[in-house]
VEXTORKE-112034 format. One record per residue (C-alpha): residue in three letters; x, y, z; residue number from 1. Coordinates in nm, 4 decimals, decimal comma. Layout:
<nodes>
type/xx/yy/zz/seq
ALA/X/Y/Z/NUM;
...
</nodes>
This chain:
<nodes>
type/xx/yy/zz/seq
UNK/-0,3900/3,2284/-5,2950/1;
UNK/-0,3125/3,1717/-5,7107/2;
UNK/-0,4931/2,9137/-5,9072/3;
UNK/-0,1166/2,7428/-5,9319/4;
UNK/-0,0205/2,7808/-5,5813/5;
UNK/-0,3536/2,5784/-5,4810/6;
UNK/-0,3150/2,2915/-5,7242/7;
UNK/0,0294/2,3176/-5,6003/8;
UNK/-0,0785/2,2457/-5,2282/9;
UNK/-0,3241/2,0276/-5,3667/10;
UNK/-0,0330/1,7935/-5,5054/11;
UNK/0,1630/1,7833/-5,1956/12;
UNK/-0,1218/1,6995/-4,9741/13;
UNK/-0,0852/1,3608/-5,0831/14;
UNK/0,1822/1,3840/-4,8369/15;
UNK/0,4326/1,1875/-5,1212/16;
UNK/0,7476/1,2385/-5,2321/17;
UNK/0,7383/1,5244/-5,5726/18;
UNK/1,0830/1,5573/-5,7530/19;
UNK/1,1167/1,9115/-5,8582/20;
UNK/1,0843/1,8146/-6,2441/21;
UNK/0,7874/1,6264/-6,1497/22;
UNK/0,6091/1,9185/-5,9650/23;
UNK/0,7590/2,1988/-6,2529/24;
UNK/0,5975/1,9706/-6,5430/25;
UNK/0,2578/1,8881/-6,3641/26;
UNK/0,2310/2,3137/-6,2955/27;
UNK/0,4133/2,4164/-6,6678/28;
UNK/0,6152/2,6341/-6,4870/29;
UNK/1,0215/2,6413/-6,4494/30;
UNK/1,2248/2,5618/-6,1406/31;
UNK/1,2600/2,9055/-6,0334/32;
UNK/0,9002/2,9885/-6,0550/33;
UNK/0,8000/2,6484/-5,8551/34;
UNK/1,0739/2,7376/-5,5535/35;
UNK/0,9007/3,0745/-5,5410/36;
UNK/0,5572/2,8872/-5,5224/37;
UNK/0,6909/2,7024/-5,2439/38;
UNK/0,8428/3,0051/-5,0565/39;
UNK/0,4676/3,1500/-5,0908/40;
UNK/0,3413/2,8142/-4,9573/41;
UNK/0,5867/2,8614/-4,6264/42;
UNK/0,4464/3,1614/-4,5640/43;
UNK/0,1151/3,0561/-4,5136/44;
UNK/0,1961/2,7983/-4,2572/45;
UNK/0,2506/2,5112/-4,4619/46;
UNK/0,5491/2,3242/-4,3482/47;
UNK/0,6975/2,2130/-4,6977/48;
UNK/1,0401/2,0104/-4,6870/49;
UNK/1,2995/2,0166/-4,9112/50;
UNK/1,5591/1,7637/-5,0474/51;
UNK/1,8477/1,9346/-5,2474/52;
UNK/2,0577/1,7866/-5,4705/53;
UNK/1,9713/1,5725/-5,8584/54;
UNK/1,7255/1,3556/-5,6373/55;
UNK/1,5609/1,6095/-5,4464/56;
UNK/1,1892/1,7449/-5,4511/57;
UNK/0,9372/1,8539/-5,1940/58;
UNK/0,6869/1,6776/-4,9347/59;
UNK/0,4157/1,8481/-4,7186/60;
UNK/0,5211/1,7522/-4,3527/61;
UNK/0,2587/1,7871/-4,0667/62;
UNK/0,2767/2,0982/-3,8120/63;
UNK/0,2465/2,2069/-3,4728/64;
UNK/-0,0678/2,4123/-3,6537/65;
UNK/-0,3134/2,3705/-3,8752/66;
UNK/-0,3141/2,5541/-4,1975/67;
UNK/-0,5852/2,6097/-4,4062/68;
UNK/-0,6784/2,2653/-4,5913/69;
UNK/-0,7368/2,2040/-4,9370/70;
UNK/-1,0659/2,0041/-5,0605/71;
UNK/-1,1909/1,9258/-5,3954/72;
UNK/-1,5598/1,9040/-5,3777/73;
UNK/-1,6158/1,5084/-5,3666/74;
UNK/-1,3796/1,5291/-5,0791/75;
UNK/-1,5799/1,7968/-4,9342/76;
UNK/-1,9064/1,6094/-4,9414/77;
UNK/-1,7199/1,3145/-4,7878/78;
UNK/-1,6232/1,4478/-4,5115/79;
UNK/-1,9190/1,6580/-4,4024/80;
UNK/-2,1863/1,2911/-4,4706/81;
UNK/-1,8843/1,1222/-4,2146/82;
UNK/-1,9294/1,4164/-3,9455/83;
UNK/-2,3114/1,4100/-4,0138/84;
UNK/-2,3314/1,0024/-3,9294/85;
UNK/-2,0420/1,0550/-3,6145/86;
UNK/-2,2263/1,3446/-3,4584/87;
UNK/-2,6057/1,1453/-3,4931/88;
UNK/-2,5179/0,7852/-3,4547/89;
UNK/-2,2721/0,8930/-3,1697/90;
UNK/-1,8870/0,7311/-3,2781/91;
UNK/-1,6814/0,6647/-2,9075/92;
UNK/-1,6768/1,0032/-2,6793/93;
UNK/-1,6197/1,2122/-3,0381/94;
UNK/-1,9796/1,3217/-3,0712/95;
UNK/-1,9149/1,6739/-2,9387/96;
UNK/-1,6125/1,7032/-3,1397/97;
UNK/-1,7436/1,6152/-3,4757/98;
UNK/-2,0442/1,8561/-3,4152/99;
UNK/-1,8106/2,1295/-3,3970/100;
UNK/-1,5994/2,0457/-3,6754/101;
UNK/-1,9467/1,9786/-3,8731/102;
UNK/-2,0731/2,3341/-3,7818/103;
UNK/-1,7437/2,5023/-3,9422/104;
UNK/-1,7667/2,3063/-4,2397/105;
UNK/-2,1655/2,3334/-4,3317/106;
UNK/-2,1270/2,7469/-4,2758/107;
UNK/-1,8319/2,7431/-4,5657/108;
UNK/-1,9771/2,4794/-4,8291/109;
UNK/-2,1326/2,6218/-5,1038/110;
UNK/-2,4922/2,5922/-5,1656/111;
UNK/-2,4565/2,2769/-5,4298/112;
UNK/-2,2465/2,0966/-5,2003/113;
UNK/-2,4984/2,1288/-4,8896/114;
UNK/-2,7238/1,9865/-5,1184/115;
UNK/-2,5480/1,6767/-5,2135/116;
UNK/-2,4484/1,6175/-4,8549/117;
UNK/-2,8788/1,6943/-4,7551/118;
UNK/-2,9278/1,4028/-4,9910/119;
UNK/-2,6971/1,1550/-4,9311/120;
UNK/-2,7606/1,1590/-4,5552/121;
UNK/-3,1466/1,1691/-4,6466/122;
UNK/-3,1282/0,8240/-4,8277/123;
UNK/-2,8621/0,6580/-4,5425/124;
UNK/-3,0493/0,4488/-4,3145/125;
UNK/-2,8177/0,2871/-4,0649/126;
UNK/-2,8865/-0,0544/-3,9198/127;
UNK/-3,0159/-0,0520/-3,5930/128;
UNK/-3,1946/0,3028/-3,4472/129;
UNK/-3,4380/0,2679/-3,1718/130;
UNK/-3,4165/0,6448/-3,0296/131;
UNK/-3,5680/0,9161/-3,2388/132;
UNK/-3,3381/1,0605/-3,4992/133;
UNK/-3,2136/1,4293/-3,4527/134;
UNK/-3,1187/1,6528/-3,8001/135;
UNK/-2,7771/1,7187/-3,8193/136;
UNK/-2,8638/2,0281/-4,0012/137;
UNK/-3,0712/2,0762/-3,6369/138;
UNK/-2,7770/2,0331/-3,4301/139;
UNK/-2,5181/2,2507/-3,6566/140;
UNK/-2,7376/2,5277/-3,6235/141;
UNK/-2,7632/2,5100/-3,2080/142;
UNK/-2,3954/2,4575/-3,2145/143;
UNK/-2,3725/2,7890/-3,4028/144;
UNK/-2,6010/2,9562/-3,1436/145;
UNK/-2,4017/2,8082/-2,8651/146;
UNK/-2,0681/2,9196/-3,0208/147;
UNK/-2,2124/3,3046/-3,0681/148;
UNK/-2,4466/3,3267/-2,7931/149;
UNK/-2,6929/3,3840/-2,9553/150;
UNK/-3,0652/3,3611/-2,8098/151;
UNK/-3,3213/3,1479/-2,9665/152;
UNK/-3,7005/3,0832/-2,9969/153;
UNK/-3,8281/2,7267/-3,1160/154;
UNK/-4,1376/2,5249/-3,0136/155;
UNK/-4,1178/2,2160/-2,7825/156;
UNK/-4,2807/1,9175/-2,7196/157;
UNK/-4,3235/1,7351/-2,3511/158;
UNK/-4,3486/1,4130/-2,2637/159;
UNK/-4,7087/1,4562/-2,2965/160;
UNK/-4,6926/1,5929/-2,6204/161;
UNK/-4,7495/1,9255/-2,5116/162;
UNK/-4,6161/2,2418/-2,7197/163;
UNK/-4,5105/2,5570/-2,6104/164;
UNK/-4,2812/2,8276/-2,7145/165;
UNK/-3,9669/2,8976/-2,5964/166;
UNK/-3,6742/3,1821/-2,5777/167;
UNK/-3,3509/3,0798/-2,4376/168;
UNK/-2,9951/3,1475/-2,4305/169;
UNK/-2,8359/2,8506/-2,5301/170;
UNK/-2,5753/2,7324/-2,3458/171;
UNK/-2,4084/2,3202/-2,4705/172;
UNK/-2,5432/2,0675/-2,6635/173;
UNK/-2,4974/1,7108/-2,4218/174;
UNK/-2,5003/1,3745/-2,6077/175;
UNK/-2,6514/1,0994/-2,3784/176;
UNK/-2,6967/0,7631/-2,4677/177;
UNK/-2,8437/0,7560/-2,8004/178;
UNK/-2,9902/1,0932/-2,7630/179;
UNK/-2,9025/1,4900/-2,8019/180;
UNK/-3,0040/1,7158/-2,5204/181;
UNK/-2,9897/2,0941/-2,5161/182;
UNK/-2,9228/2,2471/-2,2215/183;
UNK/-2,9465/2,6826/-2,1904/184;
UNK/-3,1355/2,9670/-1,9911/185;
UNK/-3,4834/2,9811/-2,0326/186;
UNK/-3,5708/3,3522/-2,0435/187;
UNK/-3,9099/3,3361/-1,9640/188;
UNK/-3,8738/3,1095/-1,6538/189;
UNK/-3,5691/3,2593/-1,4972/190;
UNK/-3,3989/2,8900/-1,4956/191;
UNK/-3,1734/2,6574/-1,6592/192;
UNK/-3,3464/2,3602/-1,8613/193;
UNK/-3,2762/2,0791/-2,0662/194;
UNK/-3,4269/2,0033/-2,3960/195;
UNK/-3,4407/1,6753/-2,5708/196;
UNK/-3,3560/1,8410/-2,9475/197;
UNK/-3,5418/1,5438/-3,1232/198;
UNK/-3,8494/1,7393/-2,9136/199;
UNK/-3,7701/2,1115/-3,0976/200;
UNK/-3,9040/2,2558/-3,3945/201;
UNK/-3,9520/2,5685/-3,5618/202;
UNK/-3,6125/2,6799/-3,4452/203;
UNK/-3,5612/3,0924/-3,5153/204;
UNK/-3,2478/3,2811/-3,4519/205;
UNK/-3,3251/3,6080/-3,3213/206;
UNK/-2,9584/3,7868/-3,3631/207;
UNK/-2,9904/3,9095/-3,0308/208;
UNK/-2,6559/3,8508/-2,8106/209;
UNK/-2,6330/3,7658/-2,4581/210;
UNK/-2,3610/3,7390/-2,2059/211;
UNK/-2,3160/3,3733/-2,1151/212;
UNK/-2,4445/3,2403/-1,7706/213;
UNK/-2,2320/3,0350/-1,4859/214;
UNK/-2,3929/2,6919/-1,5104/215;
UNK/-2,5095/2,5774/-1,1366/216;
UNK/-2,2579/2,2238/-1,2278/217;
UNK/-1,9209/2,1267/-1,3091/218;
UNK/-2,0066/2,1360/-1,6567/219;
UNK/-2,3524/2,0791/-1,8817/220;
UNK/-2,2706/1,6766/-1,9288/221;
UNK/-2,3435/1,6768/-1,5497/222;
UNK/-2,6676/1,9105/-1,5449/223;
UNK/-2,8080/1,6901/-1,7905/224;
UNK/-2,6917/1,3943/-1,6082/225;
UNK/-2,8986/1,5361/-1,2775/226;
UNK/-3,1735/1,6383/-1,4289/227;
UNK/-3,2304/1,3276/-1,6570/228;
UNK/-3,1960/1,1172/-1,2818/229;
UNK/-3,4394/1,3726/-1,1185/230;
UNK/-3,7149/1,2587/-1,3442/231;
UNK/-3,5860/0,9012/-1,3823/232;
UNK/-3,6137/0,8170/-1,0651/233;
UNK/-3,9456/0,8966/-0,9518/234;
UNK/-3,9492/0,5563/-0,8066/235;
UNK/-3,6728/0,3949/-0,6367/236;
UNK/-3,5630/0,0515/-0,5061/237;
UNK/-3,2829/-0,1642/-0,3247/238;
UNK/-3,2278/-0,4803/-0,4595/239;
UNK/-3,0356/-0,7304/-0,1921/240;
UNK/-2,8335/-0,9774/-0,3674/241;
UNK/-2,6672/-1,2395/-0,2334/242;
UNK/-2,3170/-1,2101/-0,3996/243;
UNK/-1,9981/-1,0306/-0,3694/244;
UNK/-1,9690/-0,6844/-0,4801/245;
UNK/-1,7265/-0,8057/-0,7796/246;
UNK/-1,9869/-1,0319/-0,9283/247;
UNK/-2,2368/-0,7504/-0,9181/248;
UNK/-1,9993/-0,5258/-1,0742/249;
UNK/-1,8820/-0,8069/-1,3378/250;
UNK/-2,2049/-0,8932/-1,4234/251;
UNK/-2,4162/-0,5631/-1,3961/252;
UNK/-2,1120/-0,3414/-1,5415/253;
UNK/-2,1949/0,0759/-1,5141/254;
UNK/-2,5245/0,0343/-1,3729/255;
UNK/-2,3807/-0,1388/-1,0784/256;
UNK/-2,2159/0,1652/-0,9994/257;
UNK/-2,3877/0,2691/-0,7248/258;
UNK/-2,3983/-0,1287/-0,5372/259;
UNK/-2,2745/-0,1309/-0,1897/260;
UNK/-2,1625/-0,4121/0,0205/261;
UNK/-2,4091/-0,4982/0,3150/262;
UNK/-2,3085/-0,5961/0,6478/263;
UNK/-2,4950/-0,9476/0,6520/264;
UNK/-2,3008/-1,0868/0,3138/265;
UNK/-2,4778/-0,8942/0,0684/266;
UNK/-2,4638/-0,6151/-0,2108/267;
UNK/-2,7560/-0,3329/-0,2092/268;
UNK/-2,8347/-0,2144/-0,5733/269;
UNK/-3,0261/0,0822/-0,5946/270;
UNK/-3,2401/0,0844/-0,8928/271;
UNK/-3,5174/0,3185/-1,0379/272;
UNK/-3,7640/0,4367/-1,3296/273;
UNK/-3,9724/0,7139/-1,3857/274;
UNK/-4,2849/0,4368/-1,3442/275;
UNK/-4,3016/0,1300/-1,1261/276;
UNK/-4,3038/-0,0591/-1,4505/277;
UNK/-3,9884/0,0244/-1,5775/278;
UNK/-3,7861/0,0155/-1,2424/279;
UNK/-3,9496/-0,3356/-1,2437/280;
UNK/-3,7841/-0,4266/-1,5254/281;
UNK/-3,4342/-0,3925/-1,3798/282;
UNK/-3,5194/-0,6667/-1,1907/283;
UNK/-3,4811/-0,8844/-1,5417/284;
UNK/-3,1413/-0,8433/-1,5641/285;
UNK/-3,0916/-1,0608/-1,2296/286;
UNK/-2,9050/-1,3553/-1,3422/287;
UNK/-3,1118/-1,7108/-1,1826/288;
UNK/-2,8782/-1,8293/-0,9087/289;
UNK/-2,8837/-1,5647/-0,7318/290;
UNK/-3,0751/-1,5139/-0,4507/291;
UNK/-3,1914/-1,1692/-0,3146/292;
UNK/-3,4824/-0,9860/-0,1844/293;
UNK/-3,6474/-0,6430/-0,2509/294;
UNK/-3,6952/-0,3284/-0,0484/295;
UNK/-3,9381/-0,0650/-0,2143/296;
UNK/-4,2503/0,1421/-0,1954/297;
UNK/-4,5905/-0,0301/-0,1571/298;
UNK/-4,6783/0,1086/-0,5164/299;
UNK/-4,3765/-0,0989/-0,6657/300;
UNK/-4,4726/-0,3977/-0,4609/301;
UNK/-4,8086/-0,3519/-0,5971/302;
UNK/-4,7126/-0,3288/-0,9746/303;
UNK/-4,4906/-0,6584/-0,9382/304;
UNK/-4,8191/-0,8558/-0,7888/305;
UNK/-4,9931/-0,7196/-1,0564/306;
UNK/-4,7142/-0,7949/-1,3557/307;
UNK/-4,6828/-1,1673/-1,1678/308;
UNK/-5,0662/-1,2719/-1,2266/309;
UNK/-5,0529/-1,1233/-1,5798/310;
UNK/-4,7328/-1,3645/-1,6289/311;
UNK/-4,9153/-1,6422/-1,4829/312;
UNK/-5,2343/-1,5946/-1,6583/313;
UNK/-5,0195/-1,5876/-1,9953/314;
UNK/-4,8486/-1,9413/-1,8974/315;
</nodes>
């Protein structure tokens, strides 16, 4: 496209009302030359209206499509620092999408524009973050692997703080709660895994393609979603309150999702942790006039004797 024909679209994607005059003097060109402009503008997709007549002019409607945008560079870095701090901090159900958007756009900015985006996000610190932050230079890069299927080598951390090295084909990147999880093939083990990404490092492209997988789930948001309960619930509980299933629901919200109603005038929540102290800690959440008892393993029992002497050795 000509130097004129972009400050041209740059003018109209204001989305106001230009007179012809006004559009001819801002460009120094004649009437005849901007129509042609325009014409050229049509042909690219843009869907440019008309007015005829002494009060007519030109506005840039929206389309069915989407046509190649026009950014001045302080717009630029604007918008990439907004996808960065949607994708990380996680804005409504949109984290998926503005990772993908943020992918396109960090593979066309130019190198002193990646910069000023690097920094400003660098020196952002948002208000309240109790999960580990992930790059979002990290996660544009596993999008990109995702999107070409490409396989990948990068060293990972377990709960335990152990490393080792791994070569997958990647497969989705899965936002959950307030973290990122990576889900793909692992080469080496013949299986599908989940990584949490704020656990990689040293990630390496290796250029080599692969021909994507079926997934053993309806889609990766559910793999991760198994596989995060798998280990989660390593120790499980019933909690019998006395109470309709509405106030459990009301009160407890999305983790009462699971409650059932009993047959003797009570609700069974099912609760869990990956230790006996942090299923225990469910039981918190029971509001006071409530009465209910517990069914669990002799392990939990145990760990609530012991966590009910430490509280009355504290008072």
């Amino acid at each position: 496209m000509r130097p004129r024909a972009l400050r041209l679209l740059s003018l109209l994607q204001t989305h106001r009302f230009w007179s012809g005059a006004e559009l001819a003097q801002r460009l120094g060109v004649t009437d005849r030359t901007l129509r042609r402009d325009i014409d050229r503008l049509r042909e690219l997709g843009y869907r440019v209206a008309a007015r005829p007549g002494g009060a007519g002019g030109y506005q840039l409607e929206s389309g069915s499509n989407t046509p190649p945008l026009l950014l001045d560079d302080d717009e630029a870095v604007a918008i990439a620092v907004g996808l960065r701090t949607a994708a990380i901090q996680g804005v409504g159900h949109g984290e998926q999408t503005s990772l993908s958007a943020l992918a396109k756009i960090e593979q066309v900015l130019p190198r002193h524009l990646r910069r000023r985006v690097a920094a400003i996000q660098a020196h952002t610190v948002p208000a309240v973050r109790a999960e580990p932050t992930v790059a979002a230079d990290v996660l544009a890069q596993l999008a990109l692997t995702c999107r070409d299927h490409e396989r990948l080598r990068f060293r990972y951390a377990d709960r335990d703080g152990v490393e080792s090295s791994r070569l997958v084909e990647p497969h989705s990147l899965v936002p959950q709660g307030r973290r990122w999880y990576f889900v793909a093939w692992d080469v080496d083990r013949a299986d599908w895994r989940t990584f949490r990404i704020d656990r990689m490092g040293s990630l390496l492209g290796t250029g080599v393609r692969f021909a994507p997988r079926d997934l053993p789930a309806a889609d990766a948001a559910e793999f991760v979603q198994a596989a995060h309960s798998a280990v989660r619930q390593r120790h499980e509980a019933v909690v019998h309150l006395r109470a309709t299933i509405d106030q459990v629901r009301a009160h407890f919200g999305v983790w009462a999702s699971e409650a059932t109603e009993g047959t003797d005038g009570t609700v069974d929540w099912p609760i869990g942790g990956s230790s006996a102290a942090e299923l225990l800690m469910g039981l918190l959440w029971i509001p006071p006039e409530l009465e209910w008892t517990l069914t669990c393993s002799e392990e939990v029992a145990a760990a609530l004797v012991a966590f009910r002497e430490r509280l009355a050795r504290a008072l």
